[in-house]
C-alpha atoms as an extended CHARMM CRD file, in Angstrom:
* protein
*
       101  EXT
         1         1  UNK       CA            -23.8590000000      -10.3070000000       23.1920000000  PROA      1               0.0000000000
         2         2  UNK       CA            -21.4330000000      -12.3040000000       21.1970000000  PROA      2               0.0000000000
         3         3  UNK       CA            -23.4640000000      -15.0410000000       18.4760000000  PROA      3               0.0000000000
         4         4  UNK       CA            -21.9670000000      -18.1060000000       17.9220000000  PROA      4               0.0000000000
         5         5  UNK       CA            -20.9360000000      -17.3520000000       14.1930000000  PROA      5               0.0000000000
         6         6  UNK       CA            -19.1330000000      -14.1200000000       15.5000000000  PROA      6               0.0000000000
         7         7  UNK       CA            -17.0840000000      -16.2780000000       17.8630000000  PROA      7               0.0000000000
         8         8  UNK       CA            -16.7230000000      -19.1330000000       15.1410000000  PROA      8               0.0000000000
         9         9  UNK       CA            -15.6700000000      -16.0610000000       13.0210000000  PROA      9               0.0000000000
        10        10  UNK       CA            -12.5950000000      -14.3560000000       15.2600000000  PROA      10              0.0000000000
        11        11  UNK       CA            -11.2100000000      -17.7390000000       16.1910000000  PROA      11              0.0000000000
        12        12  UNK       CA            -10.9680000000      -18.7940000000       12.3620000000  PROA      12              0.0000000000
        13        13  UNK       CA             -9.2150000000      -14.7980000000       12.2740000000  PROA      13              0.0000000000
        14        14  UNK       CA             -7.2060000000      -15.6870000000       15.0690000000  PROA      14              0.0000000000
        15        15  UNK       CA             -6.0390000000      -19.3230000000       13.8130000000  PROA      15              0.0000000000
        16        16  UNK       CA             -5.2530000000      -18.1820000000       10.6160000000  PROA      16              0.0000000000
        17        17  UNK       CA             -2.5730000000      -15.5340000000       11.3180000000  PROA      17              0.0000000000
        18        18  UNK       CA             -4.9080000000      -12.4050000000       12.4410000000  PROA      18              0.0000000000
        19        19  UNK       CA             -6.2720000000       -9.1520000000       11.1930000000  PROA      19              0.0000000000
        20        20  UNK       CA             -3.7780000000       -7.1590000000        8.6070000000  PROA      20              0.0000000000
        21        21  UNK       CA             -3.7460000000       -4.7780000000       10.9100000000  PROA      21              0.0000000000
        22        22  UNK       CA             -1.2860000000       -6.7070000000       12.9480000000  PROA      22              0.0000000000
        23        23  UNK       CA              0.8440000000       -7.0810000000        9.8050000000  PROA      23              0.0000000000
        24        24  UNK       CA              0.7540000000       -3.3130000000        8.2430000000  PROA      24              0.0000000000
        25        25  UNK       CA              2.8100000000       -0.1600000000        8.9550000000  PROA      25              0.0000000000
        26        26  UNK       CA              0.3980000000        2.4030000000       10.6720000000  PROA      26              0.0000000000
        27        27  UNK       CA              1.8750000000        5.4970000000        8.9880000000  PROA      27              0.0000000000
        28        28  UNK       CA              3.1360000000        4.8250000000        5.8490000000  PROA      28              0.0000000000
        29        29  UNK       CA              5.7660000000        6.9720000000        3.8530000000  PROA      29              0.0000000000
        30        30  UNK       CA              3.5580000000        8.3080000000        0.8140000000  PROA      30              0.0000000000
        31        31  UNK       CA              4.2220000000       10.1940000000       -2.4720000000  PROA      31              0.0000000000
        32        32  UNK       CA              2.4690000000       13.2570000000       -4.4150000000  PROA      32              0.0000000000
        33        33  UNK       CA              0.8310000000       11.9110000000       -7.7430000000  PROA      33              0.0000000000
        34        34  UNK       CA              2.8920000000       14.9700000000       -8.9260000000  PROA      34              0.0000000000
        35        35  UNK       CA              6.2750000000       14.0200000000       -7.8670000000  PROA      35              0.0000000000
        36        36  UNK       CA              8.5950000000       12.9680000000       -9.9170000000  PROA      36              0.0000000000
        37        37  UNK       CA             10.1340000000        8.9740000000      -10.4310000000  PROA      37              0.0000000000
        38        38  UNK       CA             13.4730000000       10.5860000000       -9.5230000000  PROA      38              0.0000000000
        39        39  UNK       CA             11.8720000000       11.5930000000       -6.1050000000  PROA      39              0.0000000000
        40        40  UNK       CA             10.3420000000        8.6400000000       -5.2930000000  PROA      40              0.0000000000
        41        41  UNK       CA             13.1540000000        6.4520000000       -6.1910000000  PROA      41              0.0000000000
        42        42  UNK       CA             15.1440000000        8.9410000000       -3.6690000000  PROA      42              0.0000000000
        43        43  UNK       CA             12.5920000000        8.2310000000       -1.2070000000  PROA      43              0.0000000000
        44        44  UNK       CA             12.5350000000        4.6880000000       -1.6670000000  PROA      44              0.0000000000
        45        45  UNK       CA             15.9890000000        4.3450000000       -1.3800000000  PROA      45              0.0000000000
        46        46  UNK       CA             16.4810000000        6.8150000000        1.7270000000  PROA      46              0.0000000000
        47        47  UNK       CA             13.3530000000        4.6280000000        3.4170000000  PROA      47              0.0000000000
        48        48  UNK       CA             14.5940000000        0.9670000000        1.8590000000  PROA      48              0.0000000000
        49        49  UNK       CA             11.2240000000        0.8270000000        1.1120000000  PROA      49              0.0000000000
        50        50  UNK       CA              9.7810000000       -0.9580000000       -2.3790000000  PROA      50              0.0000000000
        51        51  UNK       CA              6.2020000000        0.4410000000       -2.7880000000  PROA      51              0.0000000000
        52        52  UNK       CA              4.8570000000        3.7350000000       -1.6430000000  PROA      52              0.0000000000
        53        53  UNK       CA              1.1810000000        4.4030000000       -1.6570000000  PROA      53              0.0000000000
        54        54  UNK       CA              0.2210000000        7.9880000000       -4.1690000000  PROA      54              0.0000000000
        55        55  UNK       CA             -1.8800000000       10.5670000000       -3.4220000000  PROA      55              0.0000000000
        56        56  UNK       CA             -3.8070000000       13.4820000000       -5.1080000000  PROA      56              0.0000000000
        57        57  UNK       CA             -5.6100000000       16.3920000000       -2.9640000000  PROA      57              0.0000000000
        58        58  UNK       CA             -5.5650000000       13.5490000000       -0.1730000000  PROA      58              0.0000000000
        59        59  UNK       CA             -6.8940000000       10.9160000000       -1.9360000000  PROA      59              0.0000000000
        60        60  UNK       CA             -5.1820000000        7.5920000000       -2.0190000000  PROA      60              0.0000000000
        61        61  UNK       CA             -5.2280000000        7.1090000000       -6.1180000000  PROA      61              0.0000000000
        62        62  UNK       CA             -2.2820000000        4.6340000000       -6.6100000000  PROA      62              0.0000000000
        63        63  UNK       CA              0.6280000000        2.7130000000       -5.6770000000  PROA      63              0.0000000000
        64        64  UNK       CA              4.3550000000        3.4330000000       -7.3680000000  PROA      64              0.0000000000
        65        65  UNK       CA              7.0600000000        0.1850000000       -6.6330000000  PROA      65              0.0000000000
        66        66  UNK       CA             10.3700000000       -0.2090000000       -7.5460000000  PROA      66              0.0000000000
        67        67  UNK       CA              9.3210000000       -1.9970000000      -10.1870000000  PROA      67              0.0000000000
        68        68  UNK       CA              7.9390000000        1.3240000000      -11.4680000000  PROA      68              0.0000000000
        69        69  UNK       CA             10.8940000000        3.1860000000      -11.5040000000  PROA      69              0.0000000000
        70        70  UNK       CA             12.8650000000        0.6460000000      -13.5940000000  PROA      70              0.0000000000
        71        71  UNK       CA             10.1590000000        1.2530000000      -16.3990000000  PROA      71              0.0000000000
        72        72  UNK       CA              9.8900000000        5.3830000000      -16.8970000000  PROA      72              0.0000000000
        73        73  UNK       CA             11.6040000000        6.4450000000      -19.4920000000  PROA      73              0.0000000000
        74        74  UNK       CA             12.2070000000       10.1320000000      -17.7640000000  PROA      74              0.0000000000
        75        75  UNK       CA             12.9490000000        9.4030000000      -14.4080000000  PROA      75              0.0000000000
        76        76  UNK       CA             13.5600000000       12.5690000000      -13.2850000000  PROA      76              0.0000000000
        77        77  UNK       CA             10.7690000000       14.4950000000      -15.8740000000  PROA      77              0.0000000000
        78        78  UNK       CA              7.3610000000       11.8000000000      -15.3550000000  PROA      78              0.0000000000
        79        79  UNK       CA              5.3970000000       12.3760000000      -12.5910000000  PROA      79              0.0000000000
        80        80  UNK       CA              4.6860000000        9.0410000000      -10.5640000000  PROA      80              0.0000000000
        81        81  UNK       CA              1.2250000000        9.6190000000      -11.3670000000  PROA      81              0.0000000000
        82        82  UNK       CA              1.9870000000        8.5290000000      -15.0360000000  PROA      82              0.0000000000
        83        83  UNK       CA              3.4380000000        5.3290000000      -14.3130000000  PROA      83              0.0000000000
        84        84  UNK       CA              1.8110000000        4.3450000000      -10.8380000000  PROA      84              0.0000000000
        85        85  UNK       CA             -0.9590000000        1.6280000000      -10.6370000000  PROA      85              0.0000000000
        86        86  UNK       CA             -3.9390000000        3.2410000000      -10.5460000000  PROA      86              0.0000000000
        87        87  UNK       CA             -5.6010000000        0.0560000000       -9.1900000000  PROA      87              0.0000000000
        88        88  UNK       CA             -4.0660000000       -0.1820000000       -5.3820000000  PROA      88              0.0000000000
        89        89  UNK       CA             -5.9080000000       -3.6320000000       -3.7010000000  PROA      89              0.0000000000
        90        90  UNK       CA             -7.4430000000       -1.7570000000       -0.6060000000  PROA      90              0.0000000000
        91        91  UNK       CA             -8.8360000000       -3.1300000000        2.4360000000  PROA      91              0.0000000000
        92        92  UNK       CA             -9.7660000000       -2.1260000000        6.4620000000  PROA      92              0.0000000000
        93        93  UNK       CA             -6.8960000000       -3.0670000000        9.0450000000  PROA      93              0.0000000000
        94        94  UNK       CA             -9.6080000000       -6.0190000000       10.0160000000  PROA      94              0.0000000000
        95        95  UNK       CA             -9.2420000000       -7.7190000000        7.1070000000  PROA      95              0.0000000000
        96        96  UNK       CA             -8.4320000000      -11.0120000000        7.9390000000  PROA      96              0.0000000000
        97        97  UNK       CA             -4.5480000000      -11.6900000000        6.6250000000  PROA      97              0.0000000000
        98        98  UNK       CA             -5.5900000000      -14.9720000000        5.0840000000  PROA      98              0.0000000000
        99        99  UNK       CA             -7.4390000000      -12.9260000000        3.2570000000  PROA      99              0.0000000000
       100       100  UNK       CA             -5.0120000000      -10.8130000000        2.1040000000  PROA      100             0.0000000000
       101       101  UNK       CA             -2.9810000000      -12.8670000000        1.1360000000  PROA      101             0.0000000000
């Protein structure tokens, strides 16, 4: 049984442009918190992508942009891990976008 705030709830999701989830890539290209800036700028480049999410042992523990890149002062010696921000905004694929954004 559906309550009236649910339904209140996914027509206000629905109005307002819909889950993220309808917005995000399912299977994102990802990088190794010990790769190097020189790999993920290849990466980047190959994918004409701007922002790859980094992992450690499977956990997601950053995100490395272009941005990024333009600021290590080894590209092809500092590990992405060094220079990646270690606070990624995180949230379930039914996260309303408005809230998102």
């Amino acid at each position: 049984m559906i309550t009236l705030e649910r339904a209140v709830a996914k027509s206000e999701v629905r109005r307002r442009g819909g889950a993220i989830a309808d917005y995000m890539t399912a299977h994102p290209e990802w990088i190794a918190s010990s790769a190097t800036f020189g790999d993920a700028y290849h990466l980047m480049r190959d994918k004409a992508i701007r922002h790859l999410p980094v992992f450690d042992r499977g956990v997601l523990v950053g995100l490395v942009s272009q941005r990024d890149l333009y600021l290590a002062e080894d590209p092809q010696g500092d590990a992405v891990g060094e220079g990646m921000d270690s606070d990624p905004y995180v949230v379930t694929p039914e996260t309303p976008l408005f809230e998102v954004a």
